[in-house]
C-alpha positions, 0 to 999 in steps of 0.5 A: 068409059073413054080414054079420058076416063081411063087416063084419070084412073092411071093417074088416080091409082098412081098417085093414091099408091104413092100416098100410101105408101109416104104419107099414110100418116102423120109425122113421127118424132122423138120428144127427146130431141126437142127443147122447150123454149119460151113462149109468150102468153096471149093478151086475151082470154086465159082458158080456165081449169074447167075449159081445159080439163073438165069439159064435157064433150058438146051435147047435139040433139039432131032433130028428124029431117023435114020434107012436109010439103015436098014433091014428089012425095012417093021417091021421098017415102020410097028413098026414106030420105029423113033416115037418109039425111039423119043417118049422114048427119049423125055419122060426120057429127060423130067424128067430131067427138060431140054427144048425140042425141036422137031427136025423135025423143023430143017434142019438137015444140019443146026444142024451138020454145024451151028458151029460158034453159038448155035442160031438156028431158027426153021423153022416152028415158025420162032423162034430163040433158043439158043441150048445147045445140039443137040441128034442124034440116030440111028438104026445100026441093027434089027435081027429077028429070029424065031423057030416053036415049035410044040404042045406036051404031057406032063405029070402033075406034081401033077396027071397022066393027060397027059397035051396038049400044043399048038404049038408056035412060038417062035421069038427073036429080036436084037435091036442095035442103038447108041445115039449120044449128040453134044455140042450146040456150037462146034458140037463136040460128049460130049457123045456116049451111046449104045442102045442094047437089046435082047428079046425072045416072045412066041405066040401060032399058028396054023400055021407056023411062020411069022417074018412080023406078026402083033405080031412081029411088036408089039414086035419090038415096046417094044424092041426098047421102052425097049433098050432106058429104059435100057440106060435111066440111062446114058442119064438121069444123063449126063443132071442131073442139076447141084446144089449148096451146100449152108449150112449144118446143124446137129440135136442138138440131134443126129448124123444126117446132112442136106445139102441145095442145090441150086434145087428144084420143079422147076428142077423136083425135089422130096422127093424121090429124091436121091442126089450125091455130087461132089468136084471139084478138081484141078489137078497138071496143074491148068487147069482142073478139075475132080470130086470127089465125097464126099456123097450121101442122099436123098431129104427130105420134106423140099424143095421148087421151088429154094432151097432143103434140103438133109438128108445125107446117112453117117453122117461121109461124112458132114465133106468132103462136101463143100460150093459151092461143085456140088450136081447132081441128082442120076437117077436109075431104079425105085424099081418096074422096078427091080422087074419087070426085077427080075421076069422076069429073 
């Protein structure tokens, strides 16, 4: 490790210490000491009783990860890449509070043909589930490379000491794939998301390097795991549940605005929990519409299983925000995972 390296480690830890110990959490308030006043009611849809009270949670199917036809054929076996990939998929999915369901139990034919309804019956428990999205992922291409790096001399930086550093092998792998989500109903792609990375892995060897190896399986594995992180955010927020602003309330003494929403534990939702507001807005054909989004805040102390309050990041957005206004769940990477990907640049 160089002096850079270390130099981004001391400044990691420190910044990751002064988080925990400030910020480790979402804002805390008292409801007392807010105030409700008026809001108006948006122009465009109004949010039904069902919409806001009794909608069942999103109903995903995640079908097995395809690699047919993909070289090199025995690292994908030995990685059990389709595990990988459904495995990771399943885990972010999960965050957003939809209903999984395992697509082993389905006949693939079924999920791409069976158009006319979104009722399916799993195969296995002779269920029938009402299917709001069907995900398909594939492999396009695995490229393994390798470069032996023989042992050398050189010398300390801080005495005359010549240093002996072992041979390596150094190997970088291209993982490139592609997510694919169908409507439930109609079979049609909502959604199309790239799953790409590159990653370089040194190991010390005595011998010359082999793109088979135990090593390079295990690498592969992260790789495959890494490219399904590093697409998360896009996954995460097109199945982000949607909510309701219901109410909004300024502090009787300062200049701070709270917003209720229609979201709470019940969809996964949680004190650190950041929150984008949406208008719905119509166009000039009256048949469609497009968001705007008017705010943004996080999610306080004050939330239960239904409903949640919202501390605003800008109190001069209060005024833009509706009733019934749409309110999604704003996915990111977490603050350790930038740090982590900082050192590791």
């Amino acid at each position: 490790m160089n002096i850079s390296m270390h130099y981004k480690g001391f400044v990691a830890i420190c910044i990751m210490l002064f988080i925990q110990t400030s910020c480790a959490y979402g804002p805390k308030i008292i409801l007392d000491d807010f105030q409700p006043v008026d809001i108006q009611k948006s122009d465009t849809k109004i949010p039904s009783f069902s919409e806001l009270y009794l909608k069942r949670n999103t109903t995903v199917i995640v079908a097995p990860f395809e690699v047919e036809g993909i070289e090199p054929a025995r690292i994908i076996s030995k990685s059990n890449l389709p595990t990988t990939i459904t495995g990771a998929l399943e885990k972010y999915l999960s965050q957003t509070g939809v209903q999984i369901y395992d697509g082993n139990e389905v006949e693939k034919e079924v999920l791409i043909n069976n158009a006319k309804k979104n009722e399916l019956l799993l195969d296995k428990t002779s269920r029938h589930i009402m299917v709001d999205y069907v995900i398909f992922s594939r492999l396009n291409s695995l490229d393994i490379f390798s470069e032996y790096m023989p042992s050398y001399q050189k010398k300390s930086w801080f005495s005359d000491q010549m240093n002996q550093y072992p041979a390596r092998c150094k190997y970088t792998i291209h993982f490139c794939g592609t997510i694919r989500i169908y409507d439930g109903v109609t079979r049609a792609v909502v959604k199309s998301i790239e799953i790409r990375k590159e990653e370089t892995y040194t190991i010390e060897t005595t011998q010359k390097c082999f793109n088979d190896s135990d090593f390079v399986v295990a690498m592969t594995r992260k790789t495959a795991e890494d490219a399904i992180k590093k697409s998360r955010i896009d996954l995460q927020y097109f199945f982000s549940p949607n909510a309701y602003v219901k109410e909004i309330r300024r502090h009787k003494d300062i200049q701070k605005y709270i917003v209720q929403i229609t979201c709470g534990k019940k969809r996964l939702l949680t004190n650190h929990s950041t929150v984008n507001f949406y208008s719905l807005v119509d166009k000039s054909d009256n048949q469609f519409y497009f968001e705007e989004k008017t705010g943004s805040g996080k999610i306080t102390n004050q939330i239960d299983e239904e409903l949640s309050w919202v501390l605003l990041d800008d109190p001069n957005t209060a005024s833009r925000i509706k009733q019934w206004d749409i309110a999604k769940v704003k996915y990111h990477k977490s603050f350790f995972q930038m740090i982590f990907d900082f050192i590791r640049e």
